[in-house]
ZAKE-257623 format. One line per 5 residues: number of its first residue (from 0); their letters; for each residue x, y, z of N, C-alpha, C, CB. Coordinates in steps of 0.001 Angstrom, whole numbers, plus 500000, padded with zeros to 6 digits. Glycine has a CB too. Layout:
# ZAKE-257623
NUM = a = X,Y,Z,X,Y,Z,X,Y,Z,X,Y,Z ~ ...
# end
This chain:
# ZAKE-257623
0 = xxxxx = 825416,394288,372430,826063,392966,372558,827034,392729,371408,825002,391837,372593 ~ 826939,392989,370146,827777,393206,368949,828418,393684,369182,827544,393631,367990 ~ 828440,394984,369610,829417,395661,369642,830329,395485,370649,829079,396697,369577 ~ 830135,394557,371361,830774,394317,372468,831717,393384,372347,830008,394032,373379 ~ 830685,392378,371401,831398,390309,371139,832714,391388,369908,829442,388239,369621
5 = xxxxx = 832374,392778,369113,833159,392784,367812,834452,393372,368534,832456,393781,366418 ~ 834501,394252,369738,835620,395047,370711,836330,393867,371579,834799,396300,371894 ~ 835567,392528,371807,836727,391656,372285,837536,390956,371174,836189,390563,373217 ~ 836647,390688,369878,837360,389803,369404,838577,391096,368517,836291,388569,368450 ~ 838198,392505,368684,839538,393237,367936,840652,393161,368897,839320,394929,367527
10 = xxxxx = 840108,392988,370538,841513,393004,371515,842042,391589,371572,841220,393524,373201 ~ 841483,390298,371096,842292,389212,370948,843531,389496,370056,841492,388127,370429 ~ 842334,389491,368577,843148,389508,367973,844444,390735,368007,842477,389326,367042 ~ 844235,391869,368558,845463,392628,368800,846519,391786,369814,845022,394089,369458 ~ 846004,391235,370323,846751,390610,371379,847806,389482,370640,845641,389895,372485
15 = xxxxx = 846746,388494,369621,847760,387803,368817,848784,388015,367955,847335,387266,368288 ~ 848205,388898,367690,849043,389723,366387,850209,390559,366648,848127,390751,365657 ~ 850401,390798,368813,851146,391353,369179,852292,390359,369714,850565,392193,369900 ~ 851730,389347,370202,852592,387888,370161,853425,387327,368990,851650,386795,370345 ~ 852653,387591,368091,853039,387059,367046,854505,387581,366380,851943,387218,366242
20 = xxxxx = 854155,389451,366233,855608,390202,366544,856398,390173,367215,855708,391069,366729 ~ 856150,389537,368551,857302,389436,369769,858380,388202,369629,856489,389188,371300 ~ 857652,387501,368403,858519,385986,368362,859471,386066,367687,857900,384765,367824 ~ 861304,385679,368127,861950,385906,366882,861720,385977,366027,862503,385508,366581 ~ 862469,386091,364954,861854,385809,363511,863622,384812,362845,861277,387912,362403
25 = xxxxx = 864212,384857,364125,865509,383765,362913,866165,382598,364571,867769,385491,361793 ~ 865744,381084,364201,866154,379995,364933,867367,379572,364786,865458,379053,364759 ~ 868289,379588,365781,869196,379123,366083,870042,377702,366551,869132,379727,366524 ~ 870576,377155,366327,871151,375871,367122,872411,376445,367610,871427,374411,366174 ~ 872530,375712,368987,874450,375499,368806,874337,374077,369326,875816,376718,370027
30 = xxxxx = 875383,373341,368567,876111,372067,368910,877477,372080,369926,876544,371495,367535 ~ 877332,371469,370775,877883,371143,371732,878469,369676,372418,877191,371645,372263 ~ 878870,369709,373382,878832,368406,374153,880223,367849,374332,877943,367339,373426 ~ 881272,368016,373329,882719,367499,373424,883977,368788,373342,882907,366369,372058 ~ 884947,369051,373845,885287,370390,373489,886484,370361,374398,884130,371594,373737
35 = xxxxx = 887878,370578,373953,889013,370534,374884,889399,371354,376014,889922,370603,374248 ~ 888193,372611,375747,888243,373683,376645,887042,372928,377604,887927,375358,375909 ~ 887334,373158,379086,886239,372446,379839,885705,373444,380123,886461,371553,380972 ~ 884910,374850,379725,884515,375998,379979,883284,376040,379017,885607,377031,379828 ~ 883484,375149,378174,882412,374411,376955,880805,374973,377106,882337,372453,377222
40 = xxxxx = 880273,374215,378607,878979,374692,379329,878472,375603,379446,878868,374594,380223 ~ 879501,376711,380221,879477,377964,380058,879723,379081,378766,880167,378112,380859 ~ 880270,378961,378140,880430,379623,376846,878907,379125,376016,882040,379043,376020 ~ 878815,378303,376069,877323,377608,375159,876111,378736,376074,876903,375165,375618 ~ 876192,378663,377227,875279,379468,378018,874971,380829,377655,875724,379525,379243
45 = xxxxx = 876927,381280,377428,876878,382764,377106,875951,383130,375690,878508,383276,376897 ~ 876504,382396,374763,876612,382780,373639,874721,382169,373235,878187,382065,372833 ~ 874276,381164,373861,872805,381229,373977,871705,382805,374448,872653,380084,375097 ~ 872876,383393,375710,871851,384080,375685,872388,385606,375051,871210,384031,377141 ~ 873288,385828,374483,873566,386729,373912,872950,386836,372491,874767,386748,374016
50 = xxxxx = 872909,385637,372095,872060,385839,370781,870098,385967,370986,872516,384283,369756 ~ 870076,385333,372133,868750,385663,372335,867890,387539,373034,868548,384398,373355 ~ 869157,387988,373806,869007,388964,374264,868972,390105,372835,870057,389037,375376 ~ 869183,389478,371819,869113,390827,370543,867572,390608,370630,870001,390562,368551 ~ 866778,389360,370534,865593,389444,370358,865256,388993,368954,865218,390671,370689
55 = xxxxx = 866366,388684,368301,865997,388269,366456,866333,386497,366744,867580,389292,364789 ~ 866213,385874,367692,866960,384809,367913,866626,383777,368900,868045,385234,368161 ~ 865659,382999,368856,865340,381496,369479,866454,380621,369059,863872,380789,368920 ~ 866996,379934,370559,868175,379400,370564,867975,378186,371258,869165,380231,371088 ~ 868126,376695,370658,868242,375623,370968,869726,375097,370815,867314,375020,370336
60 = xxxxx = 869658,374472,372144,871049,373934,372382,871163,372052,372095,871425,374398,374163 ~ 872067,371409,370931,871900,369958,370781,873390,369750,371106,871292,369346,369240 ~ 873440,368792,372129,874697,368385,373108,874936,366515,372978,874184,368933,375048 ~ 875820,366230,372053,876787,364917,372119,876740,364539,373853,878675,365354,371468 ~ 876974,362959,373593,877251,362382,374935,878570,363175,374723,877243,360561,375240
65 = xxxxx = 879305,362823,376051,880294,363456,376564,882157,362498,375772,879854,363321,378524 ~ 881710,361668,375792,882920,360627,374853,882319,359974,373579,883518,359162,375832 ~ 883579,360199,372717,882821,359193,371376,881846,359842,370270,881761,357997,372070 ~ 882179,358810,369342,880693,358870,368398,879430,359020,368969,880429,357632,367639 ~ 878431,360095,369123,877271,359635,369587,876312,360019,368852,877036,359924,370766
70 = xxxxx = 875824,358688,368509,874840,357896,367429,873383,358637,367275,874530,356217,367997 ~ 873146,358961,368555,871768,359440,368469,871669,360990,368283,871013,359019,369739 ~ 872920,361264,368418,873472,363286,367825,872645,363347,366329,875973,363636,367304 ~ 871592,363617,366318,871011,363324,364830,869954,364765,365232,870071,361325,364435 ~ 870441,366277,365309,869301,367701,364834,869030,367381,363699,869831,369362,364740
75 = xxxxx = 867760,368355,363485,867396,368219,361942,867450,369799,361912,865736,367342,361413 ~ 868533,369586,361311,869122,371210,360860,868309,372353,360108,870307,371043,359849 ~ 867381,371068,360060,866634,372668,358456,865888,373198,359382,865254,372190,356581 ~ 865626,372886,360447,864645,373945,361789,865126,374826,361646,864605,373775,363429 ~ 866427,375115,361534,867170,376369,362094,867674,377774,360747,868763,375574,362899
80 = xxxxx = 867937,378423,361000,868599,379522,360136,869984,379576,360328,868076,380889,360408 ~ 870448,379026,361540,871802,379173,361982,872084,378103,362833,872072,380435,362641 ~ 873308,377626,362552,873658,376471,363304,875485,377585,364115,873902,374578,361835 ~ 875924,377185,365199,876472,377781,365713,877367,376516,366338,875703,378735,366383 ~ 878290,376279,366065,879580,375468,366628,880292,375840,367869,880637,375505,365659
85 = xxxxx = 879991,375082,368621,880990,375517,370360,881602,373501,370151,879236,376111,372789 ~ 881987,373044,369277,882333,371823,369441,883228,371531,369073,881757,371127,369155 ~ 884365,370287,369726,885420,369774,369634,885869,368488,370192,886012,370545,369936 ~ 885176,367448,369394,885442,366077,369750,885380,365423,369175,885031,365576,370415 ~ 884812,364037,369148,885026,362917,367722,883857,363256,366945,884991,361030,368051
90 = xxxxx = 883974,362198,366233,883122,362558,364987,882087,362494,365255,883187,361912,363885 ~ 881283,362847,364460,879417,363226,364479,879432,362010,363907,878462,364720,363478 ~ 878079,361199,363892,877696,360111,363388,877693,360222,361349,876155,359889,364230 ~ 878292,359279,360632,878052,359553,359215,876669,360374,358427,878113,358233,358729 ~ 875746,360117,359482,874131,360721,358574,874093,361645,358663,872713,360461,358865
95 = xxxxx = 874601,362512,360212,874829,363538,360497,875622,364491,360029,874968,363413,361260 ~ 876840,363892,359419,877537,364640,358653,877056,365318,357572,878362,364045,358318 ~ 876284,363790,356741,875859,364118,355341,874417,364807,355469,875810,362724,354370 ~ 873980,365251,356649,872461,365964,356873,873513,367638,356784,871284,365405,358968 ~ 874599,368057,357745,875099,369000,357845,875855,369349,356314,875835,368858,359043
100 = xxxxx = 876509,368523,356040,876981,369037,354415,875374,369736,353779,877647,367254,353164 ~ 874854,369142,353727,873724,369385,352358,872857,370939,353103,872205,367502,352079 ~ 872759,370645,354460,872190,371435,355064,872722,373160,354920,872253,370812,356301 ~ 874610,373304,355143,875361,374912,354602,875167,375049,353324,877047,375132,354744 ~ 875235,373605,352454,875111,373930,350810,874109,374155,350281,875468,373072,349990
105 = xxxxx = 872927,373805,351269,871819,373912,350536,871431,375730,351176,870583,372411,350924 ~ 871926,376218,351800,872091,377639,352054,871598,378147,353478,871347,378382,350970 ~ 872054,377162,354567,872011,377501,355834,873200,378092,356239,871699,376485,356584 ~ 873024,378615,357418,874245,379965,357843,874825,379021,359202,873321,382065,358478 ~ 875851,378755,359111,876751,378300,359954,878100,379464,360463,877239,377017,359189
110 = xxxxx = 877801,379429,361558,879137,380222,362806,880083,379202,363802,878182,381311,364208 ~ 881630,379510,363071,882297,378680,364005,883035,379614,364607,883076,377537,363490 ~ 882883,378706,365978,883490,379705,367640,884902,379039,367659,882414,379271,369633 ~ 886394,379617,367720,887359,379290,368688,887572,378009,368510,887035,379577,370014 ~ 887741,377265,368929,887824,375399,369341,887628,374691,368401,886785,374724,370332
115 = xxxxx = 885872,375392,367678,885332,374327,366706,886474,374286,365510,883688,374768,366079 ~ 887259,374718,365306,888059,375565,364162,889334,374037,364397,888727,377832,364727 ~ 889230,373564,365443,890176,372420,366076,889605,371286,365221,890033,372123,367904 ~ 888604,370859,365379,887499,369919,365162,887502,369314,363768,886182,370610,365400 ~ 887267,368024,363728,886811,367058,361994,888644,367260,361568,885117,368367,360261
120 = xxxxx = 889653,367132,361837,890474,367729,361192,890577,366365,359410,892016,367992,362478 ~ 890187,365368,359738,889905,364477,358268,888812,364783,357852,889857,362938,358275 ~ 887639,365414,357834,886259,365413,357311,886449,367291,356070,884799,365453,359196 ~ 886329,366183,354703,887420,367314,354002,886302,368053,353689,888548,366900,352567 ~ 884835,368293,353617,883686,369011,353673,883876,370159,354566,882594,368193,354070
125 = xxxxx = 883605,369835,355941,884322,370416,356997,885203,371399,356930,884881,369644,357521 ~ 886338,370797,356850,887317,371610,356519,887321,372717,355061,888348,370641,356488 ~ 886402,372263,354154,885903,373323,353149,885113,374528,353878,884891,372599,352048 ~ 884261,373819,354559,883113,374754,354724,883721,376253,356044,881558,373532,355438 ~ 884644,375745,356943,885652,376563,357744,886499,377370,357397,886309,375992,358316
130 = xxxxx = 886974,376706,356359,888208,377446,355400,889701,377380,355988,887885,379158,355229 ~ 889540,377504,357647,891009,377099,358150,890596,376363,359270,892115,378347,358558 ~ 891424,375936,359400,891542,375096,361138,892961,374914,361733,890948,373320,361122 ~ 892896,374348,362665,894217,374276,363973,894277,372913,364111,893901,375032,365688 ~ 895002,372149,364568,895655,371176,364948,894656,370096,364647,896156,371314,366305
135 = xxxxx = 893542,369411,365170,893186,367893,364476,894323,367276,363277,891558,368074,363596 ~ 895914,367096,363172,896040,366504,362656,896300,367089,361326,895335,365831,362950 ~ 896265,368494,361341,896426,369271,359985,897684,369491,359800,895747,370570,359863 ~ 898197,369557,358673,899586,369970,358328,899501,370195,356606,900791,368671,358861 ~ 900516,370475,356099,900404,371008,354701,899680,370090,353414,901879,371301,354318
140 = xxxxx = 899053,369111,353921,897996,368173,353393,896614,368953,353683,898062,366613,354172 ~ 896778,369411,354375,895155,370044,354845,894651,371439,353822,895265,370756,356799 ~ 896003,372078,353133,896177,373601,352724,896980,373996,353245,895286,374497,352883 ~ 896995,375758,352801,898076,376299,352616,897846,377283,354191,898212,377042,350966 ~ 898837,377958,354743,898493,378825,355760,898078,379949,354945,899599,379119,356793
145 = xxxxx = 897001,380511,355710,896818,381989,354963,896703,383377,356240,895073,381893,353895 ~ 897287,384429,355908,897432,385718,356428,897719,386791,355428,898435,385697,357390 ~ 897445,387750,355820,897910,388601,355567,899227,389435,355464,897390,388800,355906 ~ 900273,389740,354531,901787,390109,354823,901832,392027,354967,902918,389402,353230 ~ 902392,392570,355524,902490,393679,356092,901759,394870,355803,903523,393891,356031
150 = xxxxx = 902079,394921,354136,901186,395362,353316,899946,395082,353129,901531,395270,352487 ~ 899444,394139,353542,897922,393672,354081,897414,392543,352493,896545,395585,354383 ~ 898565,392259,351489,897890,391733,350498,897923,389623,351092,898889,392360,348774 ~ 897062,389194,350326,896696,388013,350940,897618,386826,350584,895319,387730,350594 ~ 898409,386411,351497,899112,385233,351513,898511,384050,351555,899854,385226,352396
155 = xxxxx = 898987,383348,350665,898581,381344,350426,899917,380932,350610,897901,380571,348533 ~ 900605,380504,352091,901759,379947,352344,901707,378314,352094,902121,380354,353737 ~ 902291,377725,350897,902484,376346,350991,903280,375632,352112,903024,376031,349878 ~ 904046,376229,352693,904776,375738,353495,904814,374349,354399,904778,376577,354042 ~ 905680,373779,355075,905140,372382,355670,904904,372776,356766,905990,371114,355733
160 = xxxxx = 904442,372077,357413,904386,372217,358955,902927,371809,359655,904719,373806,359320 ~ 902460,371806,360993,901667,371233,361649,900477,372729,361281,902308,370724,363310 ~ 899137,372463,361705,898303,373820,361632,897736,374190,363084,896971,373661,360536 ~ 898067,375042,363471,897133,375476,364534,898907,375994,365713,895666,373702,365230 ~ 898310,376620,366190,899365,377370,367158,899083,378498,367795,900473,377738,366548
165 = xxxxx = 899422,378565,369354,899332,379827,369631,900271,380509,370569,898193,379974,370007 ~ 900466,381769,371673,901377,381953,372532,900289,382250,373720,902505,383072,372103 ~ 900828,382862,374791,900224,383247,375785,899007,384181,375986,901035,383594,376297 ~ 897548,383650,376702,896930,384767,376213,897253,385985,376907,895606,384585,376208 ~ 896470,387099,376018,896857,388318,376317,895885,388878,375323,898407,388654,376208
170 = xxxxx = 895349,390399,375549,894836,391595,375198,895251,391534,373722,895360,392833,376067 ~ 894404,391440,372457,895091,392406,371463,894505,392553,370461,896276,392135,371052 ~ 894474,393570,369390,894384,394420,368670,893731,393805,367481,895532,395023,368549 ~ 892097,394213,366972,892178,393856,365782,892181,394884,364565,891257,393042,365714 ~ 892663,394582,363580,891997,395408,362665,891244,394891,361249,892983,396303,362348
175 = xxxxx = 890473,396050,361180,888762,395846,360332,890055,396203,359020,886759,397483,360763 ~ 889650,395077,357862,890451,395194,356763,888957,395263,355415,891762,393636,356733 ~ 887788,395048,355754,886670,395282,355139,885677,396126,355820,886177,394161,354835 ~ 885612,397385,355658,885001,398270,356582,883285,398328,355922,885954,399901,356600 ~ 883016,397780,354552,881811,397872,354081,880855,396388,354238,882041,398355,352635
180 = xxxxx = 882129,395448,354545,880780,393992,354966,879958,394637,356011,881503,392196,355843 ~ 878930,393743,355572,877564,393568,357271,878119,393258,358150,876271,392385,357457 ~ 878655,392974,358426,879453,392046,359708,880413,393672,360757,881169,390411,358593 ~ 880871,394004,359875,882245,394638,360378,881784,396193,360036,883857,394020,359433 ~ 881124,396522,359206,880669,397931,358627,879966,398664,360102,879333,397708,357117
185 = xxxxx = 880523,399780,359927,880622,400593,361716,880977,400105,362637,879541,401001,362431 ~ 882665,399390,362700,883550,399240,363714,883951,400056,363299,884282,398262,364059 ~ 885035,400181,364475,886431,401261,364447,887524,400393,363517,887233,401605,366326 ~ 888080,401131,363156,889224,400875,361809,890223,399286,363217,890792,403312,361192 ~ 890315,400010,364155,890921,398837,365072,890594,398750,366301,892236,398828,365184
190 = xxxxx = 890109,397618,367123,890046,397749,368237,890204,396801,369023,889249,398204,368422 ~ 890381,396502,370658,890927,395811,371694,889830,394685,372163,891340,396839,372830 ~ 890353,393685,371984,889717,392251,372042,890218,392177,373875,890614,390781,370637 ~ 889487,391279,374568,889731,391012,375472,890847,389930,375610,888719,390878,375891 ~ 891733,389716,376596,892646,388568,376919,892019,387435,376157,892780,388241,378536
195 = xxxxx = 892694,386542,375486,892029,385770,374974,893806,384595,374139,890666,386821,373881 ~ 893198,383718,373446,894220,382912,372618,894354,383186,371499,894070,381704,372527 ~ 895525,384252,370993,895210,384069,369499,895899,383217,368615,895306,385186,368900 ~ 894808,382642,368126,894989,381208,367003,896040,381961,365687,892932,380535,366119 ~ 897001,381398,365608,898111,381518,364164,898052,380561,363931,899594,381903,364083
200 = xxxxx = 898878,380392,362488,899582,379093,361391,898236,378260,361454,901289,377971,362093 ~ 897187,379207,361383,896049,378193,361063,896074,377814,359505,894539,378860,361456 ~ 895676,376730,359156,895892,376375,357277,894395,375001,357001,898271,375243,356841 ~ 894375,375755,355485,893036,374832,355189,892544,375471,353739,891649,375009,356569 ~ 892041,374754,352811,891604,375214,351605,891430,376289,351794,890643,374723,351044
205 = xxxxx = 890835,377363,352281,890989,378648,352314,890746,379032,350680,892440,379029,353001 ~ 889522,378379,350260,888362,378846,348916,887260,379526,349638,887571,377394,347922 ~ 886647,380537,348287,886023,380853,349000,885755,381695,350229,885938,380243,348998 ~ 887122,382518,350089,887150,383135,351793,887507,384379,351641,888263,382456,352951 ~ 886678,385563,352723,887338,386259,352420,887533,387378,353917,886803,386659,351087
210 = xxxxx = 888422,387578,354361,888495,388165,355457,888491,389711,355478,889519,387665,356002 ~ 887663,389804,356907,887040,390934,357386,887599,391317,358134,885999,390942,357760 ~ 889019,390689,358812,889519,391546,360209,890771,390902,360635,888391,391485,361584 ~ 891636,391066,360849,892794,390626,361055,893575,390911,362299,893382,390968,360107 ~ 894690,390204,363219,894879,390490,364400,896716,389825,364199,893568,389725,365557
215 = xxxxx = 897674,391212,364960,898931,390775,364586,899424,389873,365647,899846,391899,364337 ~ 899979,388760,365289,900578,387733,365885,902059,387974,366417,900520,386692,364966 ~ 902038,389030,367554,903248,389177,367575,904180,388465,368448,903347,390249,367696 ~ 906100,388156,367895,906551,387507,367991,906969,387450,369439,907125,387527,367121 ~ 906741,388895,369952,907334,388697,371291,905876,388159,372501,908179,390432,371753
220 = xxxxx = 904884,387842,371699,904155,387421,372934,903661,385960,372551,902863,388491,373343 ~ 905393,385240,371804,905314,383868,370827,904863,383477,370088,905144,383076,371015 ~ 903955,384729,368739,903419,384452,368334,903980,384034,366493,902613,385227,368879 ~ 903521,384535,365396,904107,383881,364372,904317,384822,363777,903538,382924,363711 ~ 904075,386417,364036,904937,387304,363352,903988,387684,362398,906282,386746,362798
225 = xxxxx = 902820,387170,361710,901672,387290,360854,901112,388145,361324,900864,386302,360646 ~ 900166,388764,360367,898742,389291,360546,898215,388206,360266,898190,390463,359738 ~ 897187,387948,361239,896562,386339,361106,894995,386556,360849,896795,385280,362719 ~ 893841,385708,360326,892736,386165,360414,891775,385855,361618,892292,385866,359358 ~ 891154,386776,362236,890508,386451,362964,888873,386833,363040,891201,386724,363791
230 = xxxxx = 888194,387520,361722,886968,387386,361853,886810,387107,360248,886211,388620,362607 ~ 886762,385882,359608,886104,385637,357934,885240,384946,357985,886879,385010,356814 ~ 884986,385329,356279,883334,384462,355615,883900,383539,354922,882097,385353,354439 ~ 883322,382108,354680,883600,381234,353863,882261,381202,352858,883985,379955,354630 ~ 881986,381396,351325,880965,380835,351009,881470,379145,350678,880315,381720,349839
235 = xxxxx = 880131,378677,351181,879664,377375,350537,878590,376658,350021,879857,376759,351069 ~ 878564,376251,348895,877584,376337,347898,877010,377482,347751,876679,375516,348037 ~ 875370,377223,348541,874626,378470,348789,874428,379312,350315,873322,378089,348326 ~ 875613,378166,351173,875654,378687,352590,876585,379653,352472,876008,377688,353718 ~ 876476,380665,353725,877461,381533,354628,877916,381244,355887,876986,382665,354857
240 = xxxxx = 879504,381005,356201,880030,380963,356938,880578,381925,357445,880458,380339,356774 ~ 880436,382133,358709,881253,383226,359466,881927,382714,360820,880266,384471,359835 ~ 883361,383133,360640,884390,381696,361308,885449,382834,362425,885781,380522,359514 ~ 885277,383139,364055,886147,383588,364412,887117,382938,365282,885754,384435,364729 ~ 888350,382785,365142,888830,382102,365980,889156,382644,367517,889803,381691,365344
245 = xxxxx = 888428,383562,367889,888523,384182,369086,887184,383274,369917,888369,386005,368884 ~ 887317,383440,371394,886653,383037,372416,887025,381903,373391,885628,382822,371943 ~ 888121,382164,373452,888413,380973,374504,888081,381034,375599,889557,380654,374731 ~ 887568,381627,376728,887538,381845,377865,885916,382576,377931,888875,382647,378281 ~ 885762,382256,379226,884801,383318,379837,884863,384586,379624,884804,383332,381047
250 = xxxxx = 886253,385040,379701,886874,386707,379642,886304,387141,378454,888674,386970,379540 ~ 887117,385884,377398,886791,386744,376317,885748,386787,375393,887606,386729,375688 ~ 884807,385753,375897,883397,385815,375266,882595,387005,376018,882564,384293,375450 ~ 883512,387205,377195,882304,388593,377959,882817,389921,377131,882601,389018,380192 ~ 883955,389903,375905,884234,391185,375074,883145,391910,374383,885147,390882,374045
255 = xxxxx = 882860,392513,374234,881805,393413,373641,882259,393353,371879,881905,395199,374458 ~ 883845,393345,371822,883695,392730,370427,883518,391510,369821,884479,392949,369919 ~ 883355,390615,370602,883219,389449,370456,882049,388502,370249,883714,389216,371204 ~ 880981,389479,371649,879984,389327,371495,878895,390488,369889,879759,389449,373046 ~ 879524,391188,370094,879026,391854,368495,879062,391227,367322,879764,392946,368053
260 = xxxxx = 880579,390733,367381,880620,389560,366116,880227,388187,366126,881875,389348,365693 ~ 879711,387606,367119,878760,386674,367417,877696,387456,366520,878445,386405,369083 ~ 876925,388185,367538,875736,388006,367073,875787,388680,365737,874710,388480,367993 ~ 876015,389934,365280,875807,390113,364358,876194,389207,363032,876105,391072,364483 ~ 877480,388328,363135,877889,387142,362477,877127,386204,362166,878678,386610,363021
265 = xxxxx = 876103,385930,363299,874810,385224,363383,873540,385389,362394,874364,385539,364613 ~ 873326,386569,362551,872659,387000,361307,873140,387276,360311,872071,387830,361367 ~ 874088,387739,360125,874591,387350,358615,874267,386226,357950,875889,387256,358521 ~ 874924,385184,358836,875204,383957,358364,873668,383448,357663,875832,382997,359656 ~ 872781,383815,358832,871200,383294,358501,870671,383992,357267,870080,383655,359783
270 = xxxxx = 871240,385162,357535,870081,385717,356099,870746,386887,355193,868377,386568,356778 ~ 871785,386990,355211,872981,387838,354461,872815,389003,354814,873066,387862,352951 ~ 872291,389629,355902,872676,390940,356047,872296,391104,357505,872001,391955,355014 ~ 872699,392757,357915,872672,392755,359373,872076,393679,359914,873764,392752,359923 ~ 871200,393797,360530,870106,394867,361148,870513,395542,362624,868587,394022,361385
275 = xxxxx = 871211,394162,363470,871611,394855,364674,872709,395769,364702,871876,393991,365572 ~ 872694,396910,365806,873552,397962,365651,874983,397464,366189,872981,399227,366397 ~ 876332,398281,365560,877564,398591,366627,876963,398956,368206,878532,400076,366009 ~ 877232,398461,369512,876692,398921,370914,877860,400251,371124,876784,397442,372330 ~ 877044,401338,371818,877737,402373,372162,879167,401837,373286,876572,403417,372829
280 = xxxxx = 879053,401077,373480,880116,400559,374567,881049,399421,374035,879335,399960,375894 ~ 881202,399435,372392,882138,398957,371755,883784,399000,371913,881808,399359,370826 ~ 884880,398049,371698,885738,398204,372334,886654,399993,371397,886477,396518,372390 ~ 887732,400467,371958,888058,401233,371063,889392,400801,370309,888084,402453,371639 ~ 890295,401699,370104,891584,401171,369464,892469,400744,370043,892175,401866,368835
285 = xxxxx = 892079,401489,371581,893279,401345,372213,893005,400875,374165,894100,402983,371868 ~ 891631,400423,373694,890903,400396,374891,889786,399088,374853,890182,401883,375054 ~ 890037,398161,375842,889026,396830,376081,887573,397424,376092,889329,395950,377688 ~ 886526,396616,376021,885266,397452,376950,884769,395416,377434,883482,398941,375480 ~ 884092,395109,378462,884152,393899,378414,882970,393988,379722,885744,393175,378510
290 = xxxxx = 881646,392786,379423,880505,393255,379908,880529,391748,381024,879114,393588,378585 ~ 880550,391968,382188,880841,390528,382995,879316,389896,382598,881201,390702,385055 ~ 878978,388629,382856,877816,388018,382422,877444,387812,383477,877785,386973,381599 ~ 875779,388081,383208,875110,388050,384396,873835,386792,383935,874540,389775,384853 ~ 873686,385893,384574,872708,384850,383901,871514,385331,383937,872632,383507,384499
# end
């Protein structure tokens, strides 16, 4: 009978202890709910279950009423390891703000997607913690534009002008300008992003920053003639930011590079380094690879 009551309670407990391993080990948010792209729903969907399909990643979704300030938008951020931005609308309620400031500084990992990069364009925290943004209202009050000039050394353009711009989407090219970050360490030196918007004359304190990947803005497909950035880290305080301005579409969140730098960006952000692999079906230099989503 002992030996019997001592062989169930070793297969519970194997049993718990096997549960227990199966549970992520890093919580996620994304904020949602307002967003100029009406594809908003779906991209939040994708990028929910792409970070969950690594398996390092429980993913809760907190969604704003649909217009306006909304008051009761109040996560309590410290649940999470990673907070993840798919948002673009009015302001978050004041408490909320000052829960999210303290929350990256106090050394939570924040990822901004595409759009969010639009977003707070007066909330000058915000705009620290991003490093650049697009249009809300930005212009050479906001910072300086920053890219890269041919030679690849790093431009701080004072220049005047509005922030945020783009041309037609289309297919194109990035290249890895930090081949030893977590983030970017075992890509290909360059490779093919899916159709997508690429964001130029983005400008913003741009402290603190330092880019991992760059994508040329070229003039004949209206673009600004830059190497522009399209995958950096911002530190703040004791947080990590990891900020791409790629994903506008369904298309191009179904990129395999896109979704890599999601997630692996994801963990960075949470805990400074990166465990998940490059996928054998990564894009190449000269070649898309792009995985349709299946719910």
């Amino acid at each position: 009978m002992l030996r019997y009551v001592l062989a169930s309670f070793t297969a519970a407990a194997f049993i718990l202890t096997a549960t227990a391993q199966a549970e992520p080990a890093l919580k996620a948010l994304i904020a949602d709910g307002q967003n100029n792209h009406g594809n908003w729903p779906q991209t939040t969907k994708m990028m929910k279950k792409y970070l969950e399909d690594t398996k390092l990643f429980s993913v809760d979704v907190a969604t704003t009423a649909k217009q306006g300030t909304d008051e009761s938008f109040q996560p309590d951020f410290g649940k999470y390891n990673v907070v993840i931005s798919n948002y673009n609308g009015a302001p978050w309620p004041k408490e909320t703000r000052e829960k999210f400031i303290d929350y990256v500084k106090g050394g939570g990992g924040f990822v901004v997607v595409h759009a969010a990069n639009n977003a707070f364009g007066d909330w000058k925290e915000y705009n620290d913690m991003i490093g650049l943004g697009g249009w809300g209202g930005r212009n050479e009050k906001s910072g300086p534009y920053v890219y890269l000039d041919e030679a690849g050394k790093l431009v701080r353009d004072e220049a005047q002008g509005g922030g945020g711009h783009h041309g037609p989407q289309h297919p194109f090219q990035l290249i890895v300008r930090d081949a030893e970050h977590p983030v970017t360490k075992g890509m290909p030196r360059a490779w093919m992003h899916v159709n997508d918007e690429l964001y130029d004359l983005l400008r913003g304190p741009g402290e603190n920053m330092h880019i991992l990947a760059t994508a040329y803005s070229d003039k004949a497909k209206g673009g600004s003639g830059r190497h522009e950035p399209m995958i950096f880290t911002v530190e703040y305080g004791q947080g990590r930011v990891l900020h791409t301005p790629m994903g506008h579409g369904n298309d191009s969140q179904e990129c395999v590079g896109f979704i890599t730098t999601l997630t692996r960006g994801a963990e960075w952000a949470a805990t400074g380094k990166v465990t998940l692999p490059i996928p054998d079906d990564f894009p190449a230099e000269e070649k898309t690879s792009q995985r349709k989503f299946g719910e």
